[in-house]
C-alpha positions in Angstrom: 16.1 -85.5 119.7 18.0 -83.3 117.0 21.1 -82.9 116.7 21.5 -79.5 118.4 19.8 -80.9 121.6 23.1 -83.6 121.4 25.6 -80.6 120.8 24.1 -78.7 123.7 24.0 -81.8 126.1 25.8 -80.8 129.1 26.6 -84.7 129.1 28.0 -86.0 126.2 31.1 -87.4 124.9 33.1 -87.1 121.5 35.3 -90.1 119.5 34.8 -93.5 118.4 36.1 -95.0 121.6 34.0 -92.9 124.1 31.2 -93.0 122.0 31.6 -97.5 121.8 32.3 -97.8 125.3 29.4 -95.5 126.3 27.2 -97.7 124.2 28.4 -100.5 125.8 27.9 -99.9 129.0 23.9 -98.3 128.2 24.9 -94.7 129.0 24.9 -93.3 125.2 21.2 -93.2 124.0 22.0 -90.5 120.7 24.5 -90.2 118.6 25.4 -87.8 116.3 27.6 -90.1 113.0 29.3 -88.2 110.3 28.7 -89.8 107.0 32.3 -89.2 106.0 33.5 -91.2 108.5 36.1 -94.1 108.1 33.3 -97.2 106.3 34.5 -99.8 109.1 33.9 -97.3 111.9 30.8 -96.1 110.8 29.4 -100.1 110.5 30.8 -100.9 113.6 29.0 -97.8 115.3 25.8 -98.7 113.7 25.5 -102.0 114.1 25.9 -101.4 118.1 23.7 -98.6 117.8 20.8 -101.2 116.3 21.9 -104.2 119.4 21.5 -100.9 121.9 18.4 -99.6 120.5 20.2 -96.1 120.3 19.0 -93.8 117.6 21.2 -92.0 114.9 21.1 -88.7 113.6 23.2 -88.4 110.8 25.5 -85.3 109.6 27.4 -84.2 106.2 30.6 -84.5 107.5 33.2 -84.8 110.1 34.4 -81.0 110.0 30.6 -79.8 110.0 29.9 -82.0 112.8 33.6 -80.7 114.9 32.7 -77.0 114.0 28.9 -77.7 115.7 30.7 -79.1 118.6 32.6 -76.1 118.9 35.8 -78.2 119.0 38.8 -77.2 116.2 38.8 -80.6 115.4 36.9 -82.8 113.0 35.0 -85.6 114.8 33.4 -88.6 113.3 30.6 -89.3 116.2 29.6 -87.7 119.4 27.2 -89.3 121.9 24.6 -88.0 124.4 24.5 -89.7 127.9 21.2 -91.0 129.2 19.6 -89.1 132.1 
């Protein structure tokens, strides 16, 4: 999966906390992580991306990865849900 297959899910979710949670629970499968993100946020993303088996695609930074999404935001991580 690349990362405009995640930005044109019609399932996903955007944010630390969705993103977590939908890892958690086994319904995130990709995630898009900015590289500028927050060190602490991005190693606690990772690491449950690696106990999840969930792959990563990385991008340069948190306003690239908002302006993909099409949101006026920046965004540190956005997941696609499982099908």
């Amino acid at each position: 999966m690349e990362l405009v297959d995640i930005i044109n899910a019609p399932d996903r979710v955007t944010g630390y906390k969705q993103v977590m949670r939908g890892l958690r629970e086994g319904t995130v499968g990709v995630i898009a992580l900015a590289d500028d993100t927050d060190k602490t946020i991005k190693t606690q993303i990772v690491k449950e991306c690696k106990a999840r088996a969930a792959n990563i695609i990385r991008v340069k930074s948190k306003v690239e990865l908002g302006e993909k999404c099409g949101i006026e935001v920046s965004c540190a991580v956005i997941g696609c849900i499982k099908r």
